[in-house]
LOTIBA-579956 format. One line per field, with one value per residue (C-alpha): x, y, z; residue in one letter; residue number from 0. Coordinates in steps of 0.5 Angstrom, whole numbers, plus 500, padded with zeros to 3 digits. Layout:
% LOTIBA-579956
px = X  ...
py = Y  ...
pz = Z  ...
aa = A  ...
i = NUM  ...
//
This chain:
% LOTIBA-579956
px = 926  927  925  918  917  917  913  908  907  907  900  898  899  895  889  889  891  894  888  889  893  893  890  891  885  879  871  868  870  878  880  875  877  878  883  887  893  894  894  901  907  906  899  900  897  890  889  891  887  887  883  878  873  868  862  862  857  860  864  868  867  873  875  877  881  877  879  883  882  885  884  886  889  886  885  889  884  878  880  875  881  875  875  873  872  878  879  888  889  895  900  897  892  892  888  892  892  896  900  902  901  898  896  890  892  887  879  875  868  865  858  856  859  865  865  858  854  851  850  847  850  850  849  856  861  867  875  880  887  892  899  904  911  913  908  903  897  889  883  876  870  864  857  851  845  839  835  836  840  847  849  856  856  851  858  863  859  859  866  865  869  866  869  875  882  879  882  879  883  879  880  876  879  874  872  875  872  866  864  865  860  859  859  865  863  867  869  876  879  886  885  888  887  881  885  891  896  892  897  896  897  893  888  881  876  869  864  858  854  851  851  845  845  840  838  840  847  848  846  851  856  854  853  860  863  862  862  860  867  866  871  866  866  873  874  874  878  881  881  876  873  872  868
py = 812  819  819  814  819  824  821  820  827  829  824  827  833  832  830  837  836  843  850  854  849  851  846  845  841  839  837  841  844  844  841  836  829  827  832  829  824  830  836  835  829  827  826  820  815  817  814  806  800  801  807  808  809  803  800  794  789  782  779  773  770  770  769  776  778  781  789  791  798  802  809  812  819  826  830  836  840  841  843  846  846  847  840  836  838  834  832  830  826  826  820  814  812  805  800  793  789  784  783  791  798  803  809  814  821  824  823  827  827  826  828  823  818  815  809  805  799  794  801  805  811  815  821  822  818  819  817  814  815  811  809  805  808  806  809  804  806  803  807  805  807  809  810  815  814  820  818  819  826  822  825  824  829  833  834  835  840  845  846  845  851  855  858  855  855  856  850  850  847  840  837  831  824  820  823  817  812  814  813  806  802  796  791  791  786  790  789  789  791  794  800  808  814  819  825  826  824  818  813  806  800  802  797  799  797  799  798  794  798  803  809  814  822  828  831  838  834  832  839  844  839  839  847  848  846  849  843  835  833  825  822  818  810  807  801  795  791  784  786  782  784  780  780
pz = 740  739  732  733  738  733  728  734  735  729  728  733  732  725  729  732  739  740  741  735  730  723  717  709  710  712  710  704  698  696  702  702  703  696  695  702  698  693  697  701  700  707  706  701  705  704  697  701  701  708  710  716  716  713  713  718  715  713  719  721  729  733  740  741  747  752  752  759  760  766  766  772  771  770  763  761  757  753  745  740  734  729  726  732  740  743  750  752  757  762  762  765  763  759  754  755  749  744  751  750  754  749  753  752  749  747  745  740  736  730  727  724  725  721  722  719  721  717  713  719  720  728  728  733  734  739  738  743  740  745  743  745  746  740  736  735  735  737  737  740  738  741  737  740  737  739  745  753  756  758  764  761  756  761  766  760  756  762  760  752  748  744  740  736  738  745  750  757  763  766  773  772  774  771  764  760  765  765  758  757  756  761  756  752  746  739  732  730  723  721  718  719  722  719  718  715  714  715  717  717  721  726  730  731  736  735  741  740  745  742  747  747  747  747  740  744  746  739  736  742  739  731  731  733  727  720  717  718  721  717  713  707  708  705  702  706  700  703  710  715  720  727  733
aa = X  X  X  X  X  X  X  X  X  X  X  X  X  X  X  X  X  X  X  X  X  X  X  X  X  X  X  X  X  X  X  X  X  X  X  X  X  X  X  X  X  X  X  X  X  X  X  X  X  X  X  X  X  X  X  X  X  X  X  X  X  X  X  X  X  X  X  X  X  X  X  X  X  X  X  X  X  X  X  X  X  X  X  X  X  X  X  X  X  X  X  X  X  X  X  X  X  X  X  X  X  X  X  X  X  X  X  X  X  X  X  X  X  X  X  X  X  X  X  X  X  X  X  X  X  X  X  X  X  X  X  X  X  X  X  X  X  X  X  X  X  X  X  X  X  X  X  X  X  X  X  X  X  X  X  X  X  X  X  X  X  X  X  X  X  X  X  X  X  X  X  X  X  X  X  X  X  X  X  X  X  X  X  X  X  X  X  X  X  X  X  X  X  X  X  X  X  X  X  X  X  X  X  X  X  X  X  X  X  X  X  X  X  X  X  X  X  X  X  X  X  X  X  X  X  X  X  X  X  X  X  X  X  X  X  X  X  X  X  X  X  X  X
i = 0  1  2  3  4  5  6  7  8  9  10  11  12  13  14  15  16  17  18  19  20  21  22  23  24  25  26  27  28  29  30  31  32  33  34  35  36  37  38  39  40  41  42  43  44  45  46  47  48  49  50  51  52  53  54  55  56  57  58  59  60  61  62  63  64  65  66  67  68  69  70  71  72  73  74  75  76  77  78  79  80  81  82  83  84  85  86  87  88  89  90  91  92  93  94  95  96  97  98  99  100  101  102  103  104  105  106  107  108  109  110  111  112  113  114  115  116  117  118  119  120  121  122  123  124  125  126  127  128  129  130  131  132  133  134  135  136  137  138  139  140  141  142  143  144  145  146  147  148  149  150  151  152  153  154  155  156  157  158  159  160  161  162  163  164  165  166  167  168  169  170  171  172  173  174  175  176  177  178  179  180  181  182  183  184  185  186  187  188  189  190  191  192  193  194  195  196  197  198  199  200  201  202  203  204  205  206  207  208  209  210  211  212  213  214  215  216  217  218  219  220  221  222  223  224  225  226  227  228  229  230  231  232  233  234  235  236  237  238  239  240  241  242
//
């Protein structure tokens, strides 16, 4: 137990929990992601035939379980680590699926988003990383296309990190909850995580419910960053994608 709960942490620990986390990679020039699987041993992973994100666009129906969330308990902080603006969560809050607990850890953004639908990129895209205590991970993914103010976003935004390595304390009981969408209808795929050490094995959730978000909400998040913070779509290979 104790070593998958190291392997744990150092996932998340690759996906920039912690305010001011150093990084030998990133989005552009020699640390960009075609350079990922050749620049760190532990980052080999990056050039599998199993990496996310892809392309959702040919699709089997499947009678798929309907998702089982219970987010009850508070957050710990707003991060803004230079590679993502990243929200952490107390213990307590799960996604019940394949007949096991996976437990939300933290929730992160992407501009524009990774994933693709039917060849439509969005202009920002939110990552729910939960983990069970042996190390399996789930991901829900939740697409926001340019529109309506989203009072969600309005609520967190007041609290959102200016500078890197800056982490704001956040009280809100609710955060996570609020940003899921009514109808839960979603593709599934086996894929991996999106930065190194891009590890794979990992299930991944991709709401259909596409959520809406001003052009200036997008924007305070987007100039945030030095760079687009989106991994190229990866090959998808045998993989199916369900919904």
């Amino acid at each position: 137990m104790k070593v998958k709960t190291a392997a744990v942490m150092m996932l998340f620990a690759s996906q920039a929990v912690f305010a001011g986390a150093e990084f030998d990679w990133g989005y552009a020039d020699q640390q960009a992601p075609a350079y990922w699987s050749s620049m760190n041993a532990q980052y080999q992973a990056c050039s599998g035939l199993n990496q996310s994100p892809i392309n959702i666009d040919q699709t089997v129906d499947a009678q798929l379980p309907p998702l089982k969330f219970n987010y009850a308990k508070s957050t710990q902080s707003i991060v803004n680590n230079a590679r993502t603006v990243q929200v952490n969560f107390n213990e307590g809050n799960f996604l019940s699926l394949d007949n096991k607990q996976f437990e939300l850890k933290q929730f992160h953004l992407h501009s524009p988003s990774e994933n693709t639908i039917h060849g439509k990129s969005y202009p920002m895209e939110m990552h729910l990383v939960h983990a069970t205590a042996q190390g399996e991970l789930t991901v829900v993914a939740i697409m926001f296309e340019e529109g309506a103010e989203n009072k969600k976003l309005t609520k967190l935004w007041k609290e959102l990190p200016q500078k890197a390595g800056e982490a704001i304390s956040l009280k809100h009981h609710d955060i996570a909850a609020t940003f899921l969408p009514e109808k839960l209808d979603y593709y599934r795929f086996n894929g991996s995580l999106t930065t190194p050490p891009c590890s794979e094995g990992v299930r991944w959730i991709v709401l259909k419910d596409v959520q809406q978000a001003s052009a200036q909400q997008i924007k305070a998040f987007s100039h945030l960053l030095e760079h687009p913070n989106n991994r190229p779509i990866q090959a998808q290979n045998a993989r199916l994608v369900l919904e």
